[in-house]
C-alpha positions in Angstrom: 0.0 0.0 0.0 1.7 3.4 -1.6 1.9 6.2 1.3 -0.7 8.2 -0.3 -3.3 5.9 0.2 -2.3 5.5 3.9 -2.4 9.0 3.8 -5.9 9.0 3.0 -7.2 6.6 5.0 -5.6 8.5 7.9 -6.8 11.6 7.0 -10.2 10.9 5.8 -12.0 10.2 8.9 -10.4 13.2 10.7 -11.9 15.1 8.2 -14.9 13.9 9.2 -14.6 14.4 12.6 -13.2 18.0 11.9 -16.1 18.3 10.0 -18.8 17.0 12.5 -17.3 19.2 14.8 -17.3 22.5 13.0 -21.5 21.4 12.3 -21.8 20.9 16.1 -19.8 24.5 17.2 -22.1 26.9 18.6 -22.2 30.4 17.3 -23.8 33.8 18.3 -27.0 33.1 16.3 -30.4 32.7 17.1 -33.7 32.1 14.6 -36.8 32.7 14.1 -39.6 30.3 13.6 -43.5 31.1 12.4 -45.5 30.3 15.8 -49.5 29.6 16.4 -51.8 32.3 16.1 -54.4 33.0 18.4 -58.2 34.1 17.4 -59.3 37.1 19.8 -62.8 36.8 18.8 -63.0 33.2 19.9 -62.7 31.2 23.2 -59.6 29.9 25.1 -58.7 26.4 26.2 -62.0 26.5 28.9 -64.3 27.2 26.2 -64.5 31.1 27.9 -64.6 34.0 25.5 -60.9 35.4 25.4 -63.0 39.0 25.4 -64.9 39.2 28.4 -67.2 42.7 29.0 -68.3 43.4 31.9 -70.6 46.7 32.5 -71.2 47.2 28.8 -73.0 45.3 26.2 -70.9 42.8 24.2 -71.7 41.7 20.9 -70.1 38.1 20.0 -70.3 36.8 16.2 -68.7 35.3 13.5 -65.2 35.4 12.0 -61.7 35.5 13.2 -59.0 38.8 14.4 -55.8 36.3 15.0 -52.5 38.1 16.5 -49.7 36.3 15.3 -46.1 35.1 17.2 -42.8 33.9 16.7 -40.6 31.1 18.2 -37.4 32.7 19.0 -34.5 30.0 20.1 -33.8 30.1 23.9 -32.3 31.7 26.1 -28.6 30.3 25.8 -29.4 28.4 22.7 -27.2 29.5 19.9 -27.5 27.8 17.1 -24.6 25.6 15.5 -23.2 26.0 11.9 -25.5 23.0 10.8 -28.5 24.4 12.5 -28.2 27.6 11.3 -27.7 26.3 7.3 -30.6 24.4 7.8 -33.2 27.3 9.2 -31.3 29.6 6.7 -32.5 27.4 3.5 -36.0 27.7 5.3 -37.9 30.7 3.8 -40.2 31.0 6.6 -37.3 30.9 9.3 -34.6 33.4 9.8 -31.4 33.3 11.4 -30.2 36.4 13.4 -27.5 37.5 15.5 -28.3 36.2 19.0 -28.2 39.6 21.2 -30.7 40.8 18.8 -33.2 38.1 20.3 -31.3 37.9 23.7 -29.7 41.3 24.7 -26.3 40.6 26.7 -27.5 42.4 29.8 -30.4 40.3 30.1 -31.5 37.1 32.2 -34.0 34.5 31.2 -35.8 36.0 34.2 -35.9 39.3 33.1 -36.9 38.6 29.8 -39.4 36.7 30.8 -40.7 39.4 33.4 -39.8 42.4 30.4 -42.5 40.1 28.2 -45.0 39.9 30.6 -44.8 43.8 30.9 -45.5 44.7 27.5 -48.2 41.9 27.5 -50.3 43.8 30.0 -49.3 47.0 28.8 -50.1 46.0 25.0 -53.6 45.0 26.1 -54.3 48.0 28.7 -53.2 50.1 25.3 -55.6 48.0 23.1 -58.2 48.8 25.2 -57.9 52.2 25.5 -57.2 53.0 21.9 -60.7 50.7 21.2 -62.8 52.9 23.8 -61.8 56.2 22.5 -62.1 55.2 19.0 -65.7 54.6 20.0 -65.9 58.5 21.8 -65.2 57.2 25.0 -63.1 59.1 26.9 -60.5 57.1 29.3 -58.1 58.7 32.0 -54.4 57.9 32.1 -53.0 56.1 35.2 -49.8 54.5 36.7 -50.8 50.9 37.2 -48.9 48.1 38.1 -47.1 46.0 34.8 -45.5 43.6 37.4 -45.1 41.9 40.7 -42.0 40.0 41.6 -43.4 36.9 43.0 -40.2 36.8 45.8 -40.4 40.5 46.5 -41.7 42.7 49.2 -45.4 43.3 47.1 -46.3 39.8 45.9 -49.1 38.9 47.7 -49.9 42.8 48.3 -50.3 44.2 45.1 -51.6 42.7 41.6 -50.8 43.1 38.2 -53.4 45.9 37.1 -53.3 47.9 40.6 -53.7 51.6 39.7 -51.2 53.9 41.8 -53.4 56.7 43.2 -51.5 57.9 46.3 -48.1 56.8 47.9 -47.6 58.5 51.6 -50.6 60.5 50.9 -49.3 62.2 48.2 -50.9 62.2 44.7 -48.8 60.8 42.0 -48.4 61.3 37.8 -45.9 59.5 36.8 -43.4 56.5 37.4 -40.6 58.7 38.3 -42.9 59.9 41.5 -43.8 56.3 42.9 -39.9 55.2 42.8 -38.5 58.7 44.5 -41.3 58.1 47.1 -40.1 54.9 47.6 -36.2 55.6 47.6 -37.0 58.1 50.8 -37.8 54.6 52.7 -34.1 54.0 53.1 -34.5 53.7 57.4 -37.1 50.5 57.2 -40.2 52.3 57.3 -43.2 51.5 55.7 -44.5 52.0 52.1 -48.3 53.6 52.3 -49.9 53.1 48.5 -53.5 53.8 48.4 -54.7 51.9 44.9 -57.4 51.7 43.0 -58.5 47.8 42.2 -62.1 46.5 41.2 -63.4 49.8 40.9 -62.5 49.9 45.0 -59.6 52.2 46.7 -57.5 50.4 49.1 -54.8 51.4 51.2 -51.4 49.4 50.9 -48.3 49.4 53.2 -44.9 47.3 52.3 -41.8 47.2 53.8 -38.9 47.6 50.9 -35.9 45.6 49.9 -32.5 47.1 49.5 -31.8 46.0 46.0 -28.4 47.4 44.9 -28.3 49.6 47.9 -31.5 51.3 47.5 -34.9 50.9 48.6 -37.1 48.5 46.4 -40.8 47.2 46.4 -40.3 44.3 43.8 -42.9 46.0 41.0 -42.7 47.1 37.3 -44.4 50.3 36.5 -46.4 50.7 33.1 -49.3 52.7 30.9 -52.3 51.8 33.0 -56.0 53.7 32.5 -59.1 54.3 34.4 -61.7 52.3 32.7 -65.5 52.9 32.7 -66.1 49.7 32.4 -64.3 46.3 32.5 -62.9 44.6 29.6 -60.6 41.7 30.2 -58.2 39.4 27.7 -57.9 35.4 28.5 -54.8 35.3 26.6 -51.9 32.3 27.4 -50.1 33.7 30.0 -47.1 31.8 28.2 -47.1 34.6 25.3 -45.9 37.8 26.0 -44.4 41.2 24.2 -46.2 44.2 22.9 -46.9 43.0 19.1 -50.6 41.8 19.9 -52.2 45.3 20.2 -53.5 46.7 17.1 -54.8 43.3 17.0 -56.4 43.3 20.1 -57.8 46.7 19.2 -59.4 45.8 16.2 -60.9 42.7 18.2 -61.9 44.8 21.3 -63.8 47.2 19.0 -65.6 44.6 16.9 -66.3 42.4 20.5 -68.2 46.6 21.3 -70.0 47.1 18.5 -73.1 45.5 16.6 -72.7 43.5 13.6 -69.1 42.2 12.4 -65.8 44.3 11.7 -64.4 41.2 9.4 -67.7 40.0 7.6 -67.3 36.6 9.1 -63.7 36.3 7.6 -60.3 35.4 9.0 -58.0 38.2 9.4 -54.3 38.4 11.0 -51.8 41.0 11.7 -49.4 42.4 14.1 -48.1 45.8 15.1 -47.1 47.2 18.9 -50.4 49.9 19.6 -49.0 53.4 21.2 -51.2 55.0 23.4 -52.0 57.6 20.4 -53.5 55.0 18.3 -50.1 54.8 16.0 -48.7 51.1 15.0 -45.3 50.8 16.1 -42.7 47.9 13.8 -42.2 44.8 15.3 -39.8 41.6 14.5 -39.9 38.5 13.1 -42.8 40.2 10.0 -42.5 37.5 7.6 -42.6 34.3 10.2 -45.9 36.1 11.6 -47.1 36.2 7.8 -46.6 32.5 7.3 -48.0 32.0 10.4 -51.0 33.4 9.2 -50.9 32.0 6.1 -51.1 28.4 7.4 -54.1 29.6 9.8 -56.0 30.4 7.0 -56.2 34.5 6.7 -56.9 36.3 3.9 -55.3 39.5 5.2 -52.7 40.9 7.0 -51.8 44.0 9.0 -48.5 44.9 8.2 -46.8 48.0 10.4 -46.3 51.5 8.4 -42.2 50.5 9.8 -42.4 47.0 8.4 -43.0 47.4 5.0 -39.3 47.9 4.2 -39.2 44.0 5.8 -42.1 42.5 3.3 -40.3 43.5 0.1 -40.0 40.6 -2.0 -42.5 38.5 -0.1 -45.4 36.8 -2.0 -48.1 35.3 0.9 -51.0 33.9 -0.6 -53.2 37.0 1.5 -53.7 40.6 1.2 -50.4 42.7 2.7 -52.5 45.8 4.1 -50.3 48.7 5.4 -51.2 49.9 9.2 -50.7 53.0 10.2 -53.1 54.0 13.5 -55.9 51.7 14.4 -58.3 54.2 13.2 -56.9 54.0 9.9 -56.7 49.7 10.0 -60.7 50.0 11.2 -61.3 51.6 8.1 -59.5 49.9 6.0 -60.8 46.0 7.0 -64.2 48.0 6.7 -63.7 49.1 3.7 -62.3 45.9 2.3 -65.1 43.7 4.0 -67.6 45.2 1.7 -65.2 45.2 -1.5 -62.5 42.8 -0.9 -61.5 44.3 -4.2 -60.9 47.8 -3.1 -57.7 50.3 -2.9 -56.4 49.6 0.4 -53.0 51.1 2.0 -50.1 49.2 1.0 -46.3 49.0 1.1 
């Protein structure tokens, strides 16, 4: 046997190992995947109406508003060379650097309590934007986004709690809770009078020293004074803020007589500001396949987005949303022509 050939068979099945190994190396990559949908006209898992009203009449009927999610990879999951080719030959996946998905100064913790946030903020929003766009007027309020469930408030105060008063003095904003707070540096008490069910209730909680000042374990948000109740069943599992012109649409439609989508299927996505505006979102064209596969025949795609649907052929309508008001109109318009000039990218 000539030395080349040893050669070979020497070298041959290092190269596969070499090779195996290179597949196997993780990198700082993360993807994308198209996740479930979920219709916010229907009913969850207990057969309850994910809308529920409560001091105003509620008008339930056909057809579908479905807000759409994505499957990121977890939280120290980066993907290796070979599962990143694969999901990259995927047209409905997409592989992206892994601080985009995962932010370095984050925990799994955190990101789990930073989703829950901007769930309850998104649907507060939703609500509020869906109320005045019927005339409705609707105060602004500090309300409780979060509760750390080892901290000094769990068990005190709930997710929702609207901040009236802390020592007895009236408060506007965030910025005035947390300074109130910081001044109980000695041990003393926390006094928050809150707003819950409509009823006022007076609060006291002894901080934490977190990072060597005073903490009550609670995330702030956009919270509102509501006339009447409206509440979400939603998976507590999904979080983020890309559900609310979706929920808007739905909350308006669940309000009013007669149905915004003509007994049809729609989908969409799009963070709701408290002015009405659609804010971009990520992972657009995994929420569109989504979609796609649940059977929508058009999509709300954010003003901010459009530069991310370029090229994209879905087998639904690609509307462009810009406010609610302006998406209300639109499906309107398009339920009575589904042939009509709507706003697109």
């Amino acid at each position: 046997m000539s030395q080349r050939i040893v050669a070979v068979c020497i070298a041959a099945p290092l190269v596969l190992i070499l090779g195996g190994l290179a597949l196997a190396v993780p990198l700082p990559y993360a993807s994308y995947s198209p996740g479930p949908t979920f219709n916010v006209l229907g009913k969850d898992a207990d057969q309850a109406e994910v809308i529920q009203v409560d001091g105003a009449k509620a008008y339930y009927d056909d057809g579908q508003i479905r807000f759409t999610t994505v499957l990121a990879s977890g939280y120290n999951q980066k993907l290796s060379l070979g599962a990143a080719l694969s999901r990259w030959l995927d047209p409905d996946k997409a592989v992206v650097p892994y601080d985009v998905v995962h932010p370095a100064d984050s925990t799994a913790t955190q990101e789990k309590a930073e989703g829950a946030v901007e769930m309850t903020t998104s649907q507060d929003v939703a609500k509020a934007v869906a109320m005045q766009e019927l005339g409705i007027t609707v105060p602004s309020a500090i309300q409780i986004a979060y509760v750390d469930p080892t901290g000094p408030s769990s068990r005190k105060l709930l997710v929702r709690d609207v901040v009236k008063k802390v020592d007895g003095k009236p408060v506007a904003t965030s910025k005035d809770i947390q300074s109130a707070v910081e001044t109980h540096d000695d041990g003393s008490l926390v006094e928050l009078r809150i707003e819950r069910d409509r009823r006022e209730l007076t609060v006291r909680i002894k901080p934490a020293i977190v990072d060597g000042k005073p903490r009550i374990g609670v995330q702030l948000g956009q919270g509102y004074e509501f006339p009447f109740t409206v509440n979400l069943r939603v998976d507590p599992n999904v979080g983020g803020p890309s559900a609310g012109l979706m929920f808007s649409l739905a909350i308006y439609d669940t309000l009013t007589p007669g149905s915004l989508t003509g007994g049809r299927t729609i989908a969409g996505t799009g963070e709701l500001l408290p002015d009405g505006t659609v804010g971009p979102i990520g992972g657009i064209a995994q929420k569109i396949a989504g979609a796609q596969e649940a059977g929508a025949t058009l999509f709300f795609v954010p003003k901010d987005n459009c530069a991310d649907v370029k090229g994209l052929d879905p087998d639904l309508r690609l509307v462009k949303a810009t406010t609610m008001h302006e998406a209300r109109e639109a499906l309107q318009t398009w339920v009575k022509d589904p042939g009509a000039t709507l706003p697109t990218c």
